[in-house]
PQR file with spaces between the fields and no chain letter, atoms N, CA, C, O and H, PARSE charges and radii, in Angstrom:
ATOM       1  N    UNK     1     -47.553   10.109  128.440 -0.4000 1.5000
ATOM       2  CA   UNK     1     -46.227    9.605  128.164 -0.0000 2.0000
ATOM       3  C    UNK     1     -46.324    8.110  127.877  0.5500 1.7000
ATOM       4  O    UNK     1     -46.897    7.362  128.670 -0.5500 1.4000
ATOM       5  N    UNK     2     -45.900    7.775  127.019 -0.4000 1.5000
ATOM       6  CA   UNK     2     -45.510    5.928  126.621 -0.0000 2.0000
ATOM       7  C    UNK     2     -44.630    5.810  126.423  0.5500 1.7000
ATOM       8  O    UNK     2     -43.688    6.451  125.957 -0.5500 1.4000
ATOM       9  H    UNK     2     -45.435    8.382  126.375  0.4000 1.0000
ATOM      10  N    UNK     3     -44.956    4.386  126.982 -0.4000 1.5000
ATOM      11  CA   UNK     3     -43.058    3.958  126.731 -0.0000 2.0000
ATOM      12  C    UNK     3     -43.086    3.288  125.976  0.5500 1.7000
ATOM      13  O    UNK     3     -44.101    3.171  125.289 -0.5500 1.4000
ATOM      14  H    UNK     3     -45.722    3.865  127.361  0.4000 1.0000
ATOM      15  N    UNK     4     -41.627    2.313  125.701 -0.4000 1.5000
ATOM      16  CA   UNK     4     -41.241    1.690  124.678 -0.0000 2.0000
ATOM      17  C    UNK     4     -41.403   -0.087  124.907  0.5500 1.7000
ATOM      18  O    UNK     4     -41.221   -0.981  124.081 -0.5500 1.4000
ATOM      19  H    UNK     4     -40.803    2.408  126.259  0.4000 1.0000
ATOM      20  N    UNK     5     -41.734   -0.159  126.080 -0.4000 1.5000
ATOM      21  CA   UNK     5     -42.016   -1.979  126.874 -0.0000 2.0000
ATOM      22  C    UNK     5     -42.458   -2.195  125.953  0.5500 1.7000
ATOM      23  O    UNK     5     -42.971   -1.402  125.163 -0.5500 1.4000
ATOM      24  H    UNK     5     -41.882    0.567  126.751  0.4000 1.0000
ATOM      25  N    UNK     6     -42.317   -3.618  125.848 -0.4000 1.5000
ATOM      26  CA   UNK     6     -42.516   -4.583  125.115 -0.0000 2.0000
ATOM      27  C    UNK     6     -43.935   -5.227  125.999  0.5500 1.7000
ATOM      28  O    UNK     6     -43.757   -5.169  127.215 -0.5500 1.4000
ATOM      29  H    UNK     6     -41.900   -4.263  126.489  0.4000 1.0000
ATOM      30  N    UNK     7     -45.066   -5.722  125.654 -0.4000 1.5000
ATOM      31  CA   UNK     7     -46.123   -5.871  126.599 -0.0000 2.0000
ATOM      32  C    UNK     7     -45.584   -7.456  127.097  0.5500 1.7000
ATOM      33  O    UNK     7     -45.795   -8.048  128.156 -0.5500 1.4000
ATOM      34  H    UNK     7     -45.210   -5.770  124.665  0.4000 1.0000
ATOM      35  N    UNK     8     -44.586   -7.990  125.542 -0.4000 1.5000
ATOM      36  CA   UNK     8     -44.482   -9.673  126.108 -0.0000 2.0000
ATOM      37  C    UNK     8     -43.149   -9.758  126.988  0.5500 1.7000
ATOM      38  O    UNK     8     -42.667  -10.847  127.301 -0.5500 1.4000
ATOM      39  H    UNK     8     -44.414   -7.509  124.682  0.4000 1.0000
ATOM      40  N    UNK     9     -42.552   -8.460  127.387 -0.4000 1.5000
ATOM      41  CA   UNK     9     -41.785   -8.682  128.251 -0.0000 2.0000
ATOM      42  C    UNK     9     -41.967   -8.848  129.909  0.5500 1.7000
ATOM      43  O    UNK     9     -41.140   -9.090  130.789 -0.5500 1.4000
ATOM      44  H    UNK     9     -42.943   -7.576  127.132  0.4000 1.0000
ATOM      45  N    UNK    10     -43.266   -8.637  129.944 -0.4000 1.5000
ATOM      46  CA   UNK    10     -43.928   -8.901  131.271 -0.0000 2.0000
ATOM      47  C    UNK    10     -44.024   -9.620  131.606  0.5500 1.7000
ATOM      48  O    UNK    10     -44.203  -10.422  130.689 -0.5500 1.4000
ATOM      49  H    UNK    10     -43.937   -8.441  129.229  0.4000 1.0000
ATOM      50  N    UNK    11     -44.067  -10.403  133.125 -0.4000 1.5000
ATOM      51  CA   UNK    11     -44.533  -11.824  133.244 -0.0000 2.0000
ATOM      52  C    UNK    11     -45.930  -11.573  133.165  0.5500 1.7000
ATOM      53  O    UNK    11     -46.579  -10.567  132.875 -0.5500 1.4000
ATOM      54  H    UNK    11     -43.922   -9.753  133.870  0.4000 1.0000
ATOM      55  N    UNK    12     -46.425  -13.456  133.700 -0.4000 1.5000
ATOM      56  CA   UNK    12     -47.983  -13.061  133.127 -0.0000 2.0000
ATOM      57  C    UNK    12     -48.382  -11.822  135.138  0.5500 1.7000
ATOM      58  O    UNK    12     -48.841  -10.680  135.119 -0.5500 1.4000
ATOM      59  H    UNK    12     -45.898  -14.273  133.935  0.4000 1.0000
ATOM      60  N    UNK    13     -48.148  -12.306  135.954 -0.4000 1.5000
ATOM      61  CA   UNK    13     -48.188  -11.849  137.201 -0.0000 2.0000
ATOM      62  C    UNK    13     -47.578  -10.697  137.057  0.5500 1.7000
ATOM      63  O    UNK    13     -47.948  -10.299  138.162 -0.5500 1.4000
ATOM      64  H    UNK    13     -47.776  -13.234  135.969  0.4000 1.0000
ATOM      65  N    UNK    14     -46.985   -9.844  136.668 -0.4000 1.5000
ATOM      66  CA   UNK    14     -46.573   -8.519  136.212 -0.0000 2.0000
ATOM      67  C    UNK    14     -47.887   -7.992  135.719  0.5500 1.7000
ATOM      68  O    UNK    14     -48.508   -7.054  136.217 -0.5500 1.4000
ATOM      69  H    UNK    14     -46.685  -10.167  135.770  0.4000 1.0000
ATOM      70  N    UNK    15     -48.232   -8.702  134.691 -0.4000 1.5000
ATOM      71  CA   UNK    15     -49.073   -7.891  134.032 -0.0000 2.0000
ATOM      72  C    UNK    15     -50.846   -7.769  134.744  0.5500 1.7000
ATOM      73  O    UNK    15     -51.771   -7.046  134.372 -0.5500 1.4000
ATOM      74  H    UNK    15     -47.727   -9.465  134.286  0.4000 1.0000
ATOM      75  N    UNK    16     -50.800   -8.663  135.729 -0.4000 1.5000
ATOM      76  CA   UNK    16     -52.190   -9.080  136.113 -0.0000 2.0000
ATOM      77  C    UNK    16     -52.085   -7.841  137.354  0.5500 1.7000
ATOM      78  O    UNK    16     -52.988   -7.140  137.811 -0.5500 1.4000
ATOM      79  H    UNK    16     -50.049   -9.251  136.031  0.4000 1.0000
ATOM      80  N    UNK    17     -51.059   -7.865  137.591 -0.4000 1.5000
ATOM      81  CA   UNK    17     -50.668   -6.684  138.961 -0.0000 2.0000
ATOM      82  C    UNK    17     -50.861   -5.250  138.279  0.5500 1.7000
ATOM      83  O    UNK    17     -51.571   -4.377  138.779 -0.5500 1.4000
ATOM      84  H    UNK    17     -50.325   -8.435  137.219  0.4000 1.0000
ATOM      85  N    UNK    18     -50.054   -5.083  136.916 -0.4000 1.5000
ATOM      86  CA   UNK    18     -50.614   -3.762  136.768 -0.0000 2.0000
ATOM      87  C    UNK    18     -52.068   -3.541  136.021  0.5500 1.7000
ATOM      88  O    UNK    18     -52.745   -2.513  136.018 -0.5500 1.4000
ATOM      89  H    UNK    18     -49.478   -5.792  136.510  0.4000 1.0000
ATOM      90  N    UNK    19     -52.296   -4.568  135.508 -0.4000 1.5000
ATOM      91  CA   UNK    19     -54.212   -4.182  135.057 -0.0000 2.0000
ATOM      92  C    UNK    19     -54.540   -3.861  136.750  0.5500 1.7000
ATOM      93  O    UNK    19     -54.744   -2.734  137.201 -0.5500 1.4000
ATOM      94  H    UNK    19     -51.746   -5.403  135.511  0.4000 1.0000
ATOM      95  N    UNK    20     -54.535   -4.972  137.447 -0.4000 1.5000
ATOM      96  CA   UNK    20     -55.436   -4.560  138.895 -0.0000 2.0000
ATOM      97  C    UNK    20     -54.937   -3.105  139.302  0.5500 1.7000
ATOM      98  O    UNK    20     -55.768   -2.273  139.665 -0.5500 1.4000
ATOM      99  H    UNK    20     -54.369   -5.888  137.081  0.4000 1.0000
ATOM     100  N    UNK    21     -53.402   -2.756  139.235 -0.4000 1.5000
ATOM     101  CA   UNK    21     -53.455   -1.442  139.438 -0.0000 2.0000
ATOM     102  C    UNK    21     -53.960   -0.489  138.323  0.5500 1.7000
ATOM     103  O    UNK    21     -53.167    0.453  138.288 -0.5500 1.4000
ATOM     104  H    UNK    21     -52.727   -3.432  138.939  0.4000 1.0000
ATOM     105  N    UNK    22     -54.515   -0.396  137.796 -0.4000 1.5000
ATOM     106  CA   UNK    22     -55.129    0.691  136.596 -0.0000 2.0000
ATOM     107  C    UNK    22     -56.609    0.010  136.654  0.5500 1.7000
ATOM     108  O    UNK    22     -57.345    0.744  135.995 -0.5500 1.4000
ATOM     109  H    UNK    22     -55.159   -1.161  137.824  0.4000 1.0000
ATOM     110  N    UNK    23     -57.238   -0.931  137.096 -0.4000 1.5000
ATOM     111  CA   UNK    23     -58.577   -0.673  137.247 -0.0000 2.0000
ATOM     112  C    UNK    23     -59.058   -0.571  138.618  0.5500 1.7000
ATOM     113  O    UNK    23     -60.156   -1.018  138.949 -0.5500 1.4000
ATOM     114  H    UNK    23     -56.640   -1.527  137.632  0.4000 1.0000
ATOM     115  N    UNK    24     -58.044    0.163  139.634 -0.4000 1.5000
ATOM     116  CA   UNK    24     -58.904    0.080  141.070 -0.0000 2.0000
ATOM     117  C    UNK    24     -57.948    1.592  141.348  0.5500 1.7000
ATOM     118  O    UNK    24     -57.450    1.767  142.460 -0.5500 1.4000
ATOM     119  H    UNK    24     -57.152    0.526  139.364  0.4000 1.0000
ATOM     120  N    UNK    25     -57.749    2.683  140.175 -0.4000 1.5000
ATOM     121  CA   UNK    25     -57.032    3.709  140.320 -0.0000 2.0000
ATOM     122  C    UNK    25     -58.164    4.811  140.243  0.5500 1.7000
ATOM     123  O    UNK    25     -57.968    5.743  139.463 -0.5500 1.4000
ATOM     124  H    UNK    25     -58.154    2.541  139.272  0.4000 1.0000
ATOM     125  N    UNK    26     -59.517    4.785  141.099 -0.4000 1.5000
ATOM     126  CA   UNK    26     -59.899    5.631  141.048 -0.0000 2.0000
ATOM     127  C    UNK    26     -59.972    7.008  141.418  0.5500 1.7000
ATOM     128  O    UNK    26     -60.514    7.891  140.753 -0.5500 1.4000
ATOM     129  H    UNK    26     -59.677    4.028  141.732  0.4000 1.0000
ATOM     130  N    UNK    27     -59.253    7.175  142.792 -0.4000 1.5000
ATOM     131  CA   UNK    27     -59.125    8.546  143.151 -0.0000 2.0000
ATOM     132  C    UNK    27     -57.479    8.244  143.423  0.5500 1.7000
ATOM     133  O    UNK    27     -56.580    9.085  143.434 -0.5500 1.4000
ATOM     134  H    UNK    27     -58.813    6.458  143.332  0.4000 1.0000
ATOM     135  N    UNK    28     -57.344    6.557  143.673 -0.4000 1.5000
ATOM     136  CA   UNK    28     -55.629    6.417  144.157 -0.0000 2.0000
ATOM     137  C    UNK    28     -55.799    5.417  144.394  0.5500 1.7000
ATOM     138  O    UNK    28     -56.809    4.743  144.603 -0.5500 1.4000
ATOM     139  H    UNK    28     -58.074    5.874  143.664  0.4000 1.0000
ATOM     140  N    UNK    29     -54.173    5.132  144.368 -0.4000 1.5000
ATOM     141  CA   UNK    29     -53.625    3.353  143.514 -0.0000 2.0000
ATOM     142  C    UNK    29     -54.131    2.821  144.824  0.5500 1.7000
ATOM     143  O    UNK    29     -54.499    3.365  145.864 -0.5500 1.4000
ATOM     144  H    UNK    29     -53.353    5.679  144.198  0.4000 1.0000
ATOM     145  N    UNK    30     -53.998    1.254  144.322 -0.4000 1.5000
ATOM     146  CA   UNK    30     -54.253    0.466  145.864 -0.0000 2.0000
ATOM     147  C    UNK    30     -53.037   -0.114  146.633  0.5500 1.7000
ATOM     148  O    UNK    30     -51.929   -0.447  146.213 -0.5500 1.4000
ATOM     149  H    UNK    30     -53.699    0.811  143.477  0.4000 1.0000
ATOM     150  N    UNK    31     -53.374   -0.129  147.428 -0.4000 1.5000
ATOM     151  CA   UNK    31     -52.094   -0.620  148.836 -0.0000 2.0000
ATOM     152  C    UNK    31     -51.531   -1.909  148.296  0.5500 1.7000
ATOM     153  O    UNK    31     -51.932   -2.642  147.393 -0.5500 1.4000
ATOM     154  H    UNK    31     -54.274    0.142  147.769  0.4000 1.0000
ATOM     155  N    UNK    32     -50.275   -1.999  149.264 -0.4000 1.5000
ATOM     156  CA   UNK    32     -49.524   -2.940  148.850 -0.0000 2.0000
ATOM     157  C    UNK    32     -50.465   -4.562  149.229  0.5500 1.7000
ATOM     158  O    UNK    32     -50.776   -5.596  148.638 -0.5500 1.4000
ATOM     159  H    UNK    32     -49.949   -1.403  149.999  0.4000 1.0000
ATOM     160  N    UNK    33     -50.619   -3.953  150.552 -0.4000 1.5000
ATOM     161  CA   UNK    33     -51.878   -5.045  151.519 -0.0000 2.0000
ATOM     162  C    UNK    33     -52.999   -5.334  150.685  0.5500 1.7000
ATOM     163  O    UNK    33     -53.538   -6.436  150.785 -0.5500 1.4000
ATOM     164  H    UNK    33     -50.366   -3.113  151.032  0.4000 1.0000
ATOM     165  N    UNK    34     -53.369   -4.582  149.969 -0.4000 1.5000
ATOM     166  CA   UNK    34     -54.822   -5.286  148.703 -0.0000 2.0000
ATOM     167  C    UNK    34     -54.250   -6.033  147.795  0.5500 1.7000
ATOM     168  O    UNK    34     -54.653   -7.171  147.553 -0.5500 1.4000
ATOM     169  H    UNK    34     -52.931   -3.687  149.888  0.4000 1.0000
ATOM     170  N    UNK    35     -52.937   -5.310  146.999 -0.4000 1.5000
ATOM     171  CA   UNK    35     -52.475   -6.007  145.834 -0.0000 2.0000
ATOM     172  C    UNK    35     -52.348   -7.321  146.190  0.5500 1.7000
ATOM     173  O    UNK    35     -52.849   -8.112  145.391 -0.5500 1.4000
ATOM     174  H    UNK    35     -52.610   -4.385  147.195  0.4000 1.0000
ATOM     175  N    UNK    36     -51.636   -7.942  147.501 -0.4000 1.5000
ATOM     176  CA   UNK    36     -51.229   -9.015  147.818 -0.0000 2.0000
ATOM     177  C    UNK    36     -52.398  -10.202  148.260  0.5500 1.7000
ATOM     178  O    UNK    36     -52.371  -11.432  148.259 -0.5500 1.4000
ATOM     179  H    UNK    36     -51.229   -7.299  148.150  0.4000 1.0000
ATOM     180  N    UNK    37     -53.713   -8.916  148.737 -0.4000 1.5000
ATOM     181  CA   UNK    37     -54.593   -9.885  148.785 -0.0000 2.0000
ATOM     182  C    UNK    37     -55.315  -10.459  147.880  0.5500 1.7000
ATOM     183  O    UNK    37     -55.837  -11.571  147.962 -0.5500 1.4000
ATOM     184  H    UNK    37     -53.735   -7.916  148.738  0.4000 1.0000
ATOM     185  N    UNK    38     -55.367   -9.563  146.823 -0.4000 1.5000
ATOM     186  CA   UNK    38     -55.983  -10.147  145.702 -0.0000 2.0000
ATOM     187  C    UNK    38     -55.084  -10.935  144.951  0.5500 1.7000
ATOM     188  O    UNK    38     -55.647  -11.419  143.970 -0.5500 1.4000
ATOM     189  H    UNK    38     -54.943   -8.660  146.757  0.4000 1.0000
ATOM     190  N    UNK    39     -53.948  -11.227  145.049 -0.4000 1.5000
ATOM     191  CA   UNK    39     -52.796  -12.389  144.342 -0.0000 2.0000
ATOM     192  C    UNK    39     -52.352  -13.303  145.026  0.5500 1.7000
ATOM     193  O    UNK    39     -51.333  -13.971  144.848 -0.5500 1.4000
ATOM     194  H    UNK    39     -53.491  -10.833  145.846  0.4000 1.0000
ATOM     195  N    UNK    40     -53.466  -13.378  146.205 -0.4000 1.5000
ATOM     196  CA   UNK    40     -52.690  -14.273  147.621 -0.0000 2.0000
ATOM     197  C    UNK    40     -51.177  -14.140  147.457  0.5500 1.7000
ATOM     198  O    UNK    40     -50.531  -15.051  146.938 -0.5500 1.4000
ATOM     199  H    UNK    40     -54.294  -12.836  146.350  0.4000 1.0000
ATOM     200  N    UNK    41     -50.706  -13.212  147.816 -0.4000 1.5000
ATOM     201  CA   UNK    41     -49.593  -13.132  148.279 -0.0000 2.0000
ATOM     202  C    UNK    41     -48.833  -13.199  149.303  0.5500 1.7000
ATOM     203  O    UNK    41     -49.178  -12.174  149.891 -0.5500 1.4000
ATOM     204  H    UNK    41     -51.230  -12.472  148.238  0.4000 1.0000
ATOM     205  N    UNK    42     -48.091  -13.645  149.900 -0.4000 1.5000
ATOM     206  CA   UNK    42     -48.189  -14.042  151.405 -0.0000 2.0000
ATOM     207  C    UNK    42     -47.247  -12.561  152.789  0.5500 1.7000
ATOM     208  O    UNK    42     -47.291  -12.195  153.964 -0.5500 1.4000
ATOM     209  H    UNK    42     -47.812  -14.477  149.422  0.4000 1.0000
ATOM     210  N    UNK    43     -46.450  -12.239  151.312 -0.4000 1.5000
ATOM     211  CA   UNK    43     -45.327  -11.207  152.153 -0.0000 2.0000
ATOM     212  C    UNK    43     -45.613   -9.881  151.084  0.5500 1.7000
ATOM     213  O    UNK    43     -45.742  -10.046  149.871 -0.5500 1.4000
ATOM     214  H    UNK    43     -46.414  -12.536  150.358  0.4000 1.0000
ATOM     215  N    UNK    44     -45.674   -8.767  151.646 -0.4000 1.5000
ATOM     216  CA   UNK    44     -45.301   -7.594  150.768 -0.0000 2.0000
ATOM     217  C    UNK    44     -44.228   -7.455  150.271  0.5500 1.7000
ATOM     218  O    UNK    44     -44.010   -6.828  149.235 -0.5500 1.4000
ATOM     219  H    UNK    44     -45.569   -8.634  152.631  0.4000 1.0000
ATOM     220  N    UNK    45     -43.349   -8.078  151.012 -0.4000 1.5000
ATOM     221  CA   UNK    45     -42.144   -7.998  150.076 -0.0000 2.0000
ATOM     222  C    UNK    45     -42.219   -8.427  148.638  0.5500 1.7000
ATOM     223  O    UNK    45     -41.414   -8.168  147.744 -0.5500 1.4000
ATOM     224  H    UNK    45     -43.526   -8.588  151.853  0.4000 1.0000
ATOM     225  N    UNK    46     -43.535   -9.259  148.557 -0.4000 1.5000
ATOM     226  CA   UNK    46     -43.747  -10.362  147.632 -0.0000 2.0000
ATOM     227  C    UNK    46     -44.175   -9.172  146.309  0.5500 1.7000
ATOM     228  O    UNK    46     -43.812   -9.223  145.134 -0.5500 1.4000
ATOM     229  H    UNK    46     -44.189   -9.469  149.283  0.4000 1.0000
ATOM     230  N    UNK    47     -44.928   -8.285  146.880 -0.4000 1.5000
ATOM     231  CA   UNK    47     -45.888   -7.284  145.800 -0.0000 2.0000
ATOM     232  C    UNK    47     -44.940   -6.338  145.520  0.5500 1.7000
ATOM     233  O    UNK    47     -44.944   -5.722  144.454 -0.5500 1.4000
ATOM     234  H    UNK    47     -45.223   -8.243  147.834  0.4000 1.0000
ATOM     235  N    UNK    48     -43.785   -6.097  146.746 -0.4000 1.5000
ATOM     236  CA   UNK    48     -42.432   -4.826  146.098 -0.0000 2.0000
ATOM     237  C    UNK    48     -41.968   -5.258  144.874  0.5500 1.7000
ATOM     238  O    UNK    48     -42.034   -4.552  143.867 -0.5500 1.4000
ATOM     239  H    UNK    48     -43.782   -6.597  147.612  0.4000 1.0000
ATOM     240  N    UNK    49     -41.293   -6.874  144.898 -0.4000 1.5000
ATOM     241  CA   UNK    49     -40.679   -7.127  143.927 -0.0000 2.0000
ATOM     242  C    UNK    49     -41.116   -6.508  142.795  0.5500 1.7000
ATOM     243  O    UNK    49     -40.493   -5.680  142.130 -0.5500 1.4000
ATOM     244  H    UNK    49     -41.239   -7.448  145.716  0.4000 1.0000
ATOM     245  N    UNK    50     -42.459   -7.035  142.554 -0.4000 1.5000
ATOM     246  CA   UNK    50     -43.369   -6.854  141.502 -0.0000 2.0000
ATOM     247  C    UNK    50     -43.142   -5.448  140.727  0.5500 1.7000
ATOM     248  O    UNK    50     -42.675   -5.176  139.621 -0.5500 1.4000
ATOM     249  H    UNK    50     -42.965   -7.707  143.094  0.4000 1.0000
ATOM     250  N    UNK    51     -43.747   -4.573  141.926 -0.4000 1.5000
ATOM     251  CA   UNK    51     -43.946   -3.168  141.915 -0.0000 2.0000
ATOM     252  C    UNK    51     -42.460   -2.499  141.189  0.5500 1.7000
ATOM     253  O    UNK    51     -42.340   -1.663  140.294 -0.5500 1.4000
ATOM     254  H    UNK    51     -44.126   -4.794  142.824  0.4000 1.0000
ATOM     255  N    UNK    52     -41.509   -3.190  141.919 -0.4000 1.5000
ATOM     256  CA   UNK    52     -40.134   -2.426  141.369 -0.0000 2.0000
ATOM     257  C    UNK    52     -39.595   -3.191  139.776  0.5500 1.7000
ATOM     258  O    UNK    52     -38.765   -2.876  138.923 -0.5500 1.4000
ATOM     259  H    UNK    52     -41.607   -3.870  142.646  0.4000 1.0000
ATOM     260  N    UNK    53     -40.379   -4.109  139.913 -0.4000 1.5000
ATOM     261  CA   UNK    53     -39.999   -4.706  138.606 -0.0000 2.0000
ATOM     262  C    UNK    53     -40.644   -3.641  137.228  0.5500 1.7000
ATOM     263  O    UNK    53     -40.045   -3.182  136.256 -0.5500 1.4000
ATOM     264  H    UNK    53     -41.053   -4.365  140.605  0.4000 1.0000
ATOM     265  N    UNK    54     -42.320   -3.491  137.715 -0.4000 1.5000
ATOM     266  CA   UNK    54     -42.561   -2.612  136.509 -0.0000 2.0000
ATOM     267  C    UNK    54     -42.158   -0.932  136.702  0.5500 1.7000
ATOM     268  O    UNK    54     -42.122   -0.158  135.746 -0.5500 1.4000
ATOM     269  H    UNK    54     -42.807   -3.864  138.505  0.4000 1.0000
ATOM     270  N    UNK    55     -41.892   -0.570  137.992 -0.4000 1.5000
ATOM     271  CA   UNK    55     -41.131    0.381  138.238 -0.0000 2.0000
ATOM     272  C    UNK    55     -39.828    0.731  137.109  0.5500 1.7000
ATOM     273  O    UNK    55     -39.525    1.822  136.626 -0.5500 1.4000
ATOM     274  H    UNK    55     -41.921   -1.199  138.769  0.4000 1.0000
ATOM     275  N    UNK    56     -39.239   -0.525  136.907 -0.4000 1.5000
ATOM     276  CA   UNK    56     -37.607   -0.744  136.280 -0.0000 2.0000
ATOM     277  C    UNK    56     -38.203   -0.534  134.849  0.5500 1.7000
ATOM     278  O    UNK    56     -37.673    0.307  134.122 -0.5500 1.4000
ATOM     279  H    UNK    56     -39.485   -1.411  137.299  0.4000 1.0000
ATOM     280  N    UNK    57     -39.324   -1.286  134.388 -0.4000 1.5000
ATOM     281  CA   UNK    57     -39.366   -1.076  132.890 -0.0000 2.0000
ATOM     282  C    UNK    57     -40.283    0.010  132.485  0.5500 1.7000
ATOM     283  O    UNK    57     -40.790    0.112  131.368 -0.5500 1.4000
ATOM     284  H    UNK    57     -39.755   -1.968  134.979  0.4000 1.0000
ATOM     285  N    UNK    58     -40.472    0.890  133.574 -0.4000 1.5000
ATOM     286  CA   UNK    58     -41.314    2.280  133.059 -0.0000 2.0000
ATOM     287  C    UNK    58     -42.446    2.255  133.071  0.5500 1.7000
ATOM     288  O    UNK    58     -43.039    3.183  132.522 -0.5500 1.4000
ATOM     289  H    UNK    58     -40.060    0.808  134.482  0.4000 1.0000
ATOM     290  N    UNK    59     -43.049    1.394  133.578 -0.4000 1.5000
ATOM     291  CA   UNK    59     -44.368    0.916  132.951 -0.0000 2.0000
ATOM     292  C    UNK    59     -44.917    2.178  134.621  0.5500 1.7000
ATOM     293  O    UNK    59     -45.809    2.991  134.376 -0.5500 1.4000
ATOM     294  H    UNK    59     -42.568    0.640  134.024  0.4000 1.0000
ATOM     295  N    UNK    60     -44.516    2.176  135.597 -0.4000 1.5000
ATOM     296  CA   UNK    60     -45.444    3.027  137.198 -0.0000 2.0000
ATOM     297  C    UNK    60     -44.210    3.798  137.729  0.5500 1.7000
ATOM     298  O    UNK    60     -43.125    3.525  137.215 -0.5500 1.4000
ATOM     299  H    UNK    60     -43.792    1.516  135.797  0.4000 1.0000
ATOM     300  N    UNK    61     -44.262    4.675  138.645 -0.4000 1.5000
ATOM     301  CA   UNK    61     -43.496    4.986  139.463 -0.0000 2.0000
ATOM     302  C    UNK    61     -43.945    5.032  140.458  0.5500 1.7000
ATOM     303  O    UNK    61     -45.078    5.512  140.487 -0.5500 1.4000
ATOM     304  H    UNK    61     -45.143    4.896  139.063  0.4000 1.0000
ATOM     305  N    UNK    62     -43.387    4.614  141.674 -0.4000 1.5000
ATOM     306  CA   UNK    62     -43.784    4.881  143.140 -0.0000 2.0000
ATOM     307  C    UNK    62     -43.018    5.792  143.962  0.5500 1.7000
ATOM     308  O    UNK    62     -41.800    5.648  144.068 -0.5500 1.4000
ATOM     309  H    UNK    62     -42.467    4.223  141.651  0.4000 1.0000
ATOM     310  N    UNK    63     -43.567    6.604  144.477 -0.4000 1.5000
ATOM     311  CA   UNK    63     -43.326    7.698  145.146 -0.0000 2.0000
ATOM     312  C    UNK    63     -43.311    7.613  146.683  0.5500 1.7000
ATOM     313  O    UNK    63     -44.282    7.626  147.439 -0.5500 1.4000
ATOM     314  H    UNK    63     -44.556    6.721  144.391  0.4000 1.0000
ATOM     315  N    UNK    64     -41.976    7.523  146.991 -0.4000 1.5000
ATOM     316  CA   UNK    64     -41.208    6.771  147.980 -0.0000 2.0000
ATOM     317  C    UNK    64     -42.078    7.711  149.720  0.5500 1.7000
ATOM     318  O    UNK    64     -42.425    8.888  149.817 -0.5500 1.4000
ATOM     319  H    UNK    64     -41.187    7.512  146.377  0.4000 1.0000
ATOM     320  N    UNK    65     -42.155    6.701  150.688 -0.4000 1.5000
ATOM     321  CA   UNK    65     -42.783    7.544  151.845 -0.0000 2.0000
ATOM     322  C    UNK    65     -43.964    8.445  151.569  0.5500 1.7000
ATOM     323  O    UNK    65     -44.225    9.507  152.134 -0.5500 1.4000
ATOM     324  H    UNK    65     -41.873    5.745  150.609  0.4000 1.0000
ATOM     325  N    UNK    66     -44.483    7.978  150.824 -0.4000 1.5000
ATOM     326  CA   UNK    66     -46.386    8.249  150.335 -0.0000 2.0000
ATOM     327  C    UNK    66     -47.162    7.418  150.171  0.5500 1.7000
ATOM     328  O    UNK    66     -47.075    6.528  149.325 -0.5500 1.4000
ATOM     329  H    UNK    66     -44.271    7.115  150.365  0.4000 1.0000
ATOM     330  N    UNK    67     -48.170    7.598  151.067 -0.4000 1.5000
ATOM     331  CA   UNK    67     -49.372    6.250  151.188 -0.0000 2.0000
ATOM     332  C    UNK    67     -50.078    6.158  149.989  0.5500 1.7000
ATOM     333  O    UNK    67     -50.626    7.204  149.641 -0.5500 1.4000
ATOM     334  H    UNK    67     -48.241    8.321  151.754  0.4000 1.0000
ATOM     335  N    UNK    68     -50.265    4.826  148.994 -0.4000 1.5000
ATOM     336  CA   UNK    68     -50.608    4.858  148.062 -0.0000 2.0000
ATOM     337  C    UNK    68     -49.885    5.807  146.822  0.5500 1.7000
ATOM     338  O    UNK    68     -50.412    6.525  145.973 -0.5500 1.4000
ATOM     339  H    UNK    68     -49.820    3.976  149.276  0.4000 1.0000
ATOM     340  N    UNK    69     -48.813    5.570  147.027 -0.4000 1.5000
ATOM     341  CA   UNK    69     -47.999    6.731  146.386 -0.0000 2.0000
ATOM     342  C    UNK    69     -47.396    6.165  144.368  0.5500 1.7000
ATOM     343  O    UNK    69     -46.587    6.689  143.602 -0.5500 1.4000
ATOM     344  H    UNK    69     -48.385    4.987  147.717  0.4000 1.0000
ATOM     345  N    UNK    70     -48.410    4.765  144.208 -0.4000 1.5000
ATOM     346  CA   UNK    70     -48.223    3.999  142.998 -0.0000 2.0000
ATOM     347  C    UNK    70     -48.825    5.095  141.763  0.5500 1.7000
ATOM     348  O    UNK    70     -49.982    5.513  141.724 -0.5500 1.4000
ATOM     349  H    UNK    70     -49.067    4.339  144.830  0.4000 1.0000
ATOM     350  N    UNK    71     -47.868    5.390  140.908 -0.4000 1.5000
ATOM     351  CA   UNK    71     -48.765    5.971  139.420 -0.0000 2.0000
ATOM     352  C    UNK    71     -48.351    5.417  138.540  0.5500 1.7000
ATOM     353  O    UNK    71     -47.146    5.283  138.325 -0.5500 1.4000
ATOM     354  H    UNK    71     -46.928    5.051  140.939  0.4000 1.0000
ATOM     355  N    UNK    72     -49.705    4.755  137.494 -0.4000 1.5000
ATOM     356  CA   UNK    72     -49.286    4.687  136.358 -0.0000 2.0000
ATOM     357  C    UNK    72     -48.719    5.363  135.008  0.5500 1.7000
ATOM     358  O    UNK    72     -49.176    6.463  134.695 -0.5500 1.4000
ATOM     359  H    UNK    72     -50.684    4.864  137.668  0.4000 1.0000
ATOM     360  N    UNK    73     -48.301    5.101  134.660 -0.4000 1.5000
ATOM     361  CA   UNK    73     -47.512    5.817  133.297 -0.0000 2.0000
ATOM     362  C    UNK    73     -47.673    5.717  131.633  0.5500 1.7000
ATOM     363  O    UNK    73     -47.408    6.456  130.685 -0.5500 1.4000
ATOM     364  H    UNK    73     -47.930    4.208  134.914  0.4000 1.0000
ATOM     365  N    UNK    74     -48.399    4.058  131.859 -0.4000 1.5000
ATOM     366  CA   UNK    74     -48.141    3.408  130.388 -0.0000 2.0000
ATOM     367  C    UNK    74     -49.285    3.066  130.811  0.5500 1.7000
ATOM     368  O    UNK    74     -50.008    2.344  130.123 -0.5500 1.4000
ATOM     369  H    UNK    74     -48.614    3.457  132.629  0.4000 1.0000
């Protein structure tokens, strides 16, 4: 399935979040706790935003009350 995103509608940190999620998707996405460590991020809340941001433009869906429950789409 593809979508219709625009790639320059991403920030650049949008987009660095979902490459890291599509190259560490080997058997299953990575935790919120890695994403943040690898972006020094300080709060998970910090990596939700993110997550729901490309959530909103189609790009992953996360699958609510499932560990590692991130899929890509696009």
């Amino acid at each position: 399935m593809t979508t219709d995103v625009d790639p320059k509608s991403l920030t650049p940190r949008q987009a660095q979040v979902l490459e890291f999620i599509k190259t560490n998707m080997a058997y299953y996405s990575p935790t919120v706790r890695q994403i943040a460590q690898e972006f020094n991020i300080r709060s998970p809340n910090g990596v939700v935003c993110h997550l729901k941001a490309l959530e909103k433009k189609g790009l992953i869906t996360i699958r609510r009350n499932v560990a590692r429950g991130i899929e890509v789409i696009a």
